[in-house]
N, C-alpha and C positions, 0 to 999 in steps of 0.2 A: 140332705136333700140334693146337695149337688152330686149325687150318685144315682138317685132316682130312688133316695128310701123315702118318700114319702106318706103317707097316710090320713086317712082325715076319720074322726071318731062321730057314730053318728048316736044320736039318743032314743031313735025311733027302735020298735021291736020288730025283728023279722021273723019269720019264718025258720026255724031249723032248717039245716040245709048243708050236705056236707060239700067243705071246701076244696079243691081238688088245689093240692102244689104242683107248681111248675113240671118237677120231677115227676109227679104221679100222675101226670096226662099220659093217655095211652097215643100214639100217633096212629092215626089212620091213615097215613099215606108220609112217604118220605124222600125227600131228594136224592138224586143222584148224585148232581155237578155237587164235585169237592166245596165250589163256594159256596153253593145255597146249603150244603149240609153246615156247612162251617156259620154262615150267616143265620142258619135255623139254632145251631147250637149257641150261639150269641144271643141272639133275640129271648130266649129262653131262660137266659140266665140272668139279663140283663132287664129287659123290657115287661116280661109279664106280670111283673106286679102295677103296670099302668096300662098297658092296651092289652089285649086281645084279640084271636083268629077267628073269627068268625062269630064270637059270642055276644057282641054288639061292647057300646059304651064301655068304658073303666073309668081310671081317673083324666084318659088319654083317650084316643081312637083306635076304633076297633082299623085292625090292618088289611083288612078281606076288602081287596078291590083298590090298594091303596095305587098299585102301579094305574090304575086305571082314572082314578081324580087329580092324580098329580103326575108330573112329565120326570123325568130320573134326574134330569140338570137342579127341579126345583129338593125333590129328595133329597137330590146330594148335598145344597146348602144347608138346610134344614139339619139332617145330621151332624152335618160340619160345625154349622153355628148357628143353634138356634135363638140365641141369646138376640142376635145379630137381625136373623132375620123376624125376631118380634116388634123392630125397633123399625121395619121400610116394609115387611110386606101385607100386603092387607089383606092374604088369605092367613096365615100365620096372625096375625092379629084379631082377625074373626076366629081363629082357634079359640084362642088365648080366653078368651071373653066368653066363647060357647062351654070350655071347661074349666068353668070357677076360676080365672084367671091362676092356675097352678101352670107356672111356665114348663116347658119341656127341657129336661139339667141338658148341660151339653156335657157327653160322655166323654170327649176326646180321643173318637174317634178317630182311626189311621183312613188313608184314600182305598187300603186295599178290605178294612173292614166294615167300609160303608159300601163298598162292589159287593162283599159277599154279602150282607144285608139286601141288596138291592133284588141279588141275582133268589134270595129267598124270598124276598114279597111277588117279584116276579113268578115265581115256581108256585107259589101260594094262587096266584090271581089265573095260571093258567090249569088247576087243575078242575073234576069238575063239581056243580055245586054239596058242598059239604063234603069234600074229600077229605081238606085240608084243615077241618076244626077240631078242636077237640071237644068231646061229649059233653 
């Protein structure tokens, strides 16, 4: 869990429905800046087994529009320590609660690979509606 393998088992029946991995997303659009390619290839590896680009909900929040609800100073806590800021902030605490109180692991993240995270949700947020999702 503290890598972010988490899961949760549900008992209700769905619908068949094929599951697309991480890897087998096709991109419909791709950054340029060295970071956001760098910060898009992270995110990918790392995060999408709890949020998602554009697809709404996961175990986490969906990221489509994230530069835009939140300022980069608060971002960059958040990534840095999220542990931390579940314990003072009260949007981070209103997360916590809206998603079945499953904290967000702190990855131990460097300063230069929560910029290129950043510089990817940014590149996400300015492209245009449904460029940047996958299908």
């Amino acid at each position: 869990a503290s890598q972010g393998a988490i899961g949760l088992i549900s008992t209700s029946v769905k619908p068949d429905e094929r599951e697309l991995e991480h890897h087998n997303i096709p991109a419909t659009a791709t950054p340029t800046d060295p970071d956001a390619v760098a910060g898009k290839l992270a995110f990918e590896s790392k995060c999408l087994a709890c949020h998602s680009v554009g697809q709404g909900k996961k175990l986490g929040p969906d990221v489509l529009g994230v530069t835009k609800r939140r300022s980069d100073a608060w971002l960059t806590r958040w990534l840095k320590e999220p542990e931390k800021m579940l314990q003072t902030d009260p949007d981070a605490k209103a997360m916590l609660t809206e998603y079945n109180n499953i904290p967000m692991p702190n990855q131990s993240l460097s300063d230069a690979e929560i910029r290129q995270y950043l510089k990817y949700f940014h590149w996400i947020d300015a492209q245009p509606a449904g460029a940047a999702k996958a299908p």
